[in-house]
N, C-alpha and C positions, 0 to 999 in steps of 0.2 A: 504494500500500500504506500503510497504519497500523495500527502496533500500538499496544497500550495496557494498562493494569492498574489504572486509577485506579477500582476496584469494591471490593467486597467480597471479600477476602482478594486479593487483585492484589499481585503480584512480579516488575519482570522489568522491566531499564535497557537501551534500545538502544542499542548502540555503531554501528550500523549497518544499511542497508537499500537496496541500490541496487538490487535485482534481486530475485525471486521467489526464485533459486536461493542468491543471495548476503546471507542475513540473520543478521546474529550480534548477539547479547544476551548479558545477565552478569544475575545473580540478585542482588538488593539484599540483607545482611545484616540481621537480626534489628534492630531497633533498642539502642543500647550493649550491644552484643555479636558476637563475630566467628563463630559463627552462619548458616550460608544454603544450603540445597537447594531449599526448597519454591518453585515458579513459578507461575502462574497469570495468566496472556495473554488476550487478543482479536486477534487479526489480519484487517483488512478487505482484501480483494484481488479478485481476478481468479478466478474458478470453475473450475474442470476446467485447470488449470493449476498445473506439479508447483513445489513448493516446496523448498527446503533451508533448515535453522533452522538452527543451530549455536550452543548456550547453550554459552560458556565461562570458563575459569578456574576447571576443577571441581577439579582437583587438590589446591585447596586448601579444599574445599568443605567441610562438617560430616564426612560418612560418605562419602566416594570411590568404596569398597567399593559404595557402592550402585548405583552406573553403570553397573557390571556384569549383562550377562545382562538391561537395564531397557528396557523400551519405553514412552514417554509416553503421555497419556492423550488424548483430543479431545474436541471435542463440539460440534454445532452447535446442540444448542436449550436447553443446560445439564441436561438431565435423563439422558441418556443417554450414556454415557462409552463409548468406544472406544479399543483401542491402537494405536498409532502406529508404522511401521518406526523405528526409533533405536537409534545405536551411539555405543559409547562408544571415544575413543581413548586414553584416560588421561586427558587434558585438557578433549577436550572432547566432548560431546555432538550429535550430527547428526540430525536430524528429519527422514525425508524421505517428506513428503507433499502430494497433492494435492487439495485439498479441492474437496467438490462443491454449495456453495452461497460467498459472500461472507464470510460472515461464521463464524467459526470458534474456540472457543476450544481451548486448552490448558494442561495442570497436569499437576504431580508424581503425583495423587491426587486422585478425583473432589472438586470440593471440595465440605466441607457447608458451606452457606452460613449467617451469623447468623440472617436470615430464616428460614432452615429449621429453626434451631434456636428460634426463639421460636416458631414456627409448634405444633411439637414437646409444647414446654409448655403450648401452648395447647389442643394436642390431647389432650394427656395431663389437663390437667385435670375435664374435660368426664366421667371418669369418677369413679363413687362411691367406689372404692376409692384414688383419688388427691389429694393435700392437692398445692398449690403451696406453698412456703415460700422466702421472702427470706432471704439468707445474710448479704447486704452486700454493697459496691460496688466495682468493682474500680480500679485507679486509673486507669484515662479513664473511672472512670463507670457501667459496665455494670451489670449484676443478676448478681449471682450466686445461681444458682437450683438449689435441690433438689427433686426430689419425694420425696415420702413414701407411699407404696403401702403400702395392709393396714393396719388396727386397734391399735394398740398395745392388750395384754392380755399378763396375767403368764404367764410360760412361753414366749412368743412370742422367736425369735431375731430378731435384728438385721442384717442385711446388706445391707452398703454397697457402691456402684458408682460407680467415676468414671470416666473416659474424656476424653483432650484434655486431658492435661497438658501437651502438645507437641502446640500448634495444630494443626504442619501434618500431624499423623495423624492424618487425618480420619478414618480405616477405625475409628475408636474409637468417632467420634459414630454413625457409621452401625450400630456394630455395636449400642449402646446403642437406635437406635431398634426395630431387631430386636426386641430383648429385651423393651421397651417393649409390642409391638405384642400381644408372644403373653400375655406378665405380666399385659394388660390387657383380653385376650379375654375377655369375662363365660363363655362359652362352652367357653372350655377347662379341660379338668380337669384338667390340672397345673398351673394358673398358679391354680384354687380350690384345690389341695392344698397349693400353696406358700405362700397366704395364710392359711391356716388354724395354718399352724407360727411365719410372721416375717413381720416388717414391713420393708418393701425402701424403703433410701436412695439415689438415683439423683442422681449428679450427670450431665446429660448432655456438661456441657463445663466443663471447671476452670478454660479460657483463653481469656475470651470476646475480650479484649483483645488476645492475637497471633494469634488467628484470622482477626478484621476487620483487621487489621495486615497478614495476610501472614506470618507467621514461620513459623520452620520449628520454634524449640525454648523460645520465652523469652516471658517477660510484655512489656506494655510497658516495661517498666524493664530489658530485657534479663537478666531472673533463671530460670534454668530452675528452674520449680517442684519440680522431682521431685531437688532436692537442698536442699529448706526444709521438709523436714516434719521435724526437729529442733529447731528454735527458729524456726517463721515469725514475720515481721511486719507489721503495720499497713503500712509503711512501702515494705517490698520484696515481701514474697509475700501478700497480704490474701487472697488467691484460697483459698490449703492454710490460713494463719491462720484462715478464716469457718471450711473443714470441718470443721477439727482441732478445733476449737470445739462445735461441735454434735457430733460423735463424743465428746466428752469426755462431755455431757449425755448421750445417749440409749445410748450402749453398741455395742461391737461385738462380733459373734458371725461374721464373715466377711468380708473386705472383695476383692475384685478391684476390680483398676487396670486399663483396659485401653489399651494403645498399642499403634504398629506400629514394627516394626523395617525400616530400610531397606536392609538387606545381606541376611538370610536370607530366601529364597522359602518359608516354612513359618510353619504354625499352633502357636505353643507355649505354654509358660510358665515363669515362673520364681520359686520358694521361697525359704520361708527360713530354708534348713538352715545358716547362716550366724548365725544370730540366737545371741544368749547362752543365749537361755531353750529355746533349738527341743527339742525332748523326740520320746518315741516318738508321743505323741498325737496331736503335730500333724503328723508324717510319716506316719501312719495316715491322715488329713485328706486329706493331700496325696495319697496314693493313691489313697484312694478317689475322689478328685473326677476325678484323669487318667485313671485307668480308665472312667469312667464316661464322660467326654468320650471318650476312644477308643471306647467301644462307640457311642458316640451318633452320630457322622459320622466320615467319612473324612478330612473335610476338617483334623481334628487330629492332630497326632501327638508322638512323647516321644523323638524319636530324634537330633533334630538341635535344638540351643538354645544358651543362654548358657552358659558354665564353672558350674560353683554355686559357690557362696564355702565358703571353708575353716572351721569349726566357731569360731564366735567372732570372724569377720572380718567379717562383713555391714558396709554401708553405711548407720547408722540416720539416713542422713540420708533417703535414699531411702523413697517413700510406703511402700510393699509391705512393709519388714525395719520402716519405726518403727512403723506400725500393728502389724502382726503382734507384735511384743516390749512393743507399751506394753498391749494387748490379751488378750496371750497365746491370740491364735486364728490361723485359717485365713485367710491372704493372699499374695493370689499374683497377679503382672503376666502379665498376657494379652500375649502379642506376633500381630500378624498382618503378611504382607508388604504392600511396596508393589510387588511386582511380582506374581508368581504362586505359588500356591502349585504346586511344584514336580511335588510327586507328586499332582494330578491338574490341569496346567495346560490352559487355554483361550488361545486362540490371538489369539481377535477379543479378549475382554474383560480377561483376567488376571485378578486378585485383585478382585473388583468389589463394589459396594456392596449389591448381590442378595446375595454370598457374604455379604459381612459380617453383614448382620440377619437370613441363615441360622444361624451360625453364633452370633450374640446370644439365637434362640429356642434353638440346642440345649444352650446352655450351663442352662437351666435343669433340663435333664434330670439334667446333673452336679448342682446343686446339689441335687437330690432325693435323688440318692445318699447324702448326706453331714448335713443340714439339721437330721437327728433327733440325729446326732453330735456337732454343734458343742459343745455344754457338758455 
């Protein structure tokens, strides 16, 4: 047997491996930061021969909570993800599976890989209604990349998308390449209605640098971005620094953030009725776009989510509350699981990267609702 992680987002220390049945690992933390859920393995062994994993020291892992009710993911050719028997006993994690070729990966979360995401930009370029734009560099280096979809012309709204604030929810990238796919259908007529009103800012990954890292929540620097959009830096958060930057320039009339949450099995969101400035307008906004995502799929719902914040208590450090209040528009954090969405779960696949860029085209149907309302 060998395992291994030393790839593209790869996580995972063996403490041990003497057996098939007897293999236990611990999940590396985030680089300076205590930080760590996300895995991402290769195991080479023995075919049609049953395994036990046992990932431990979760108890003191990022979200605990998340262990619960979670089944891994697998995959033997990386494109195809599958779920895995796994229990949690508090502590630790149990995998128990039999793979039926040699070579076998597994992860927290189907992972998008960098490749996939330059692949991405490269695809997206290729269309007339799309500009590539360099943001700057992140600190090991990367491209930090925007696209720019639709014309800029007077009248025209502004709406902003990022996704992969927190590498290891991939379900972000994926859900963004959805979005992407249908936005950029010459063919479809809601994505030429939507080009007709605003021009769409697409970041499809904020953290190109703990993605290829492996992390589950931080930059290289071990900084969670999604508590620097109040004062970023050159220094520590370059990544929310570039966007914040270019949203200063060109304006926002909308913004979703999207991540996933690793405890709740449901599709939600979260406002910001918390904000100093929040008014009836923008709770009008906010309505109308839920509703409109509820009629659109099943796959969403408004019944199960975070607390809201208390009228004047929000977090403006947080992307979603500083945008929204520096802005004065429509912004709101997409959460999706890592396990299944609850109320219409699958058994083989769970919460999957299909759902996800389902769920990226239907979100354009919400913002149809709402698009002529923003200002």
């Amino acid at each position: 047997m060998r395992i291994s992680s030393n790839f593209d987002s790869g996580n995972i220390q063996v403490i041990s491996a003497t057996s098939p049945q007897d293999i236990q690992l611990s999940i590396c933390k985030d680089n300076q930061s205590e930080f760590y859920q996300w895995f991402h393995f290769k195991l080479d062994t023995t075919a049609f021969v049953s395994h036990g994993i046992t990932i431990k020291n979760l108890a003191k892992s990022a979200y605990p909570d998340g262990w619960q009710n979670y089944q891994a993911v697998a995959s033997y050719d990386r494109q195809e993800w599958f779920r895995v028997e796994s229990e949690f006993d508090g502590d630790n994690l149990v995998i128990q599976h039999t793979p039926e070729f040699p070579q076998v990966y597994y992860a927290y979360f189907a992972p998008y890989s960098y490749e996939r995401h330059l692949d991405l930009l490269a695809w997206a370029q290729q269309s007339e209604q799309c500009k590539p734009y360099h943001l700057g560099e992140t600190l090991d280096g990367r491209d930090m990349s925007l696209l720019i979809i639709g014309e800029p012309a007077e009248g025209k709204k502004s709406i902003w998308v990022t996704a992969r604030q927190h590498p290891g929810e991939t379900m972000a990238e994926w859900l963004v390449e959805g979005f992407l796919h249908r936005l950029l259908d010459e063919d479809d007529g809601l994505a030429k209605w939507l080009l007709d009103k605003a021009v769409f800012y697409v970041v499809p990954n904020m953290n190109p640098d703990g993605s290829a890292r492996g992390h589950l929540r931080t930059n290289a620097k071990g900084v969670n971005l999604n508590r620097e959009w109040q004062t970023p830096s050159i220094e520590n958060s370059p990544e929310v620094y570039f966007v914040k930057q270019k949203m200063q320039e060109v304006g926002v009339d909308m913004f979703l953030d999207v991540h996933g949450d690793e405890a709740l099995p449901y599709n939600f969101v979260a406002g910001c009725e918390g904000n100093p400035n929040y008014n009836e307008r923008l709770q009008g906004l906010e309505s109308s776009f839920k509703q409109a995502l509820l009629t659109a799929t099943p796959e969403f719902q408004d019944t199960y989510g975070y607390e809201k914040d208390k009228p004047g208590e929000s977090n403006l450090t947080v992307a979603a509350n500083a945008i929204g209040h520096e802005f004065d528009c429509l912004s709101y954090t997409l959460e999706m699981p890592f396990k299944d969405n609850i109320e219409l779960p699958d058994a083989v696949y769970g919460w999957s990267p299909i759902r996800c860029k389902q769920l990226g085209e239907d979100v354009m149907v919400a913002m149809r609702s709402i698009v002529d309302m923003l200002r």
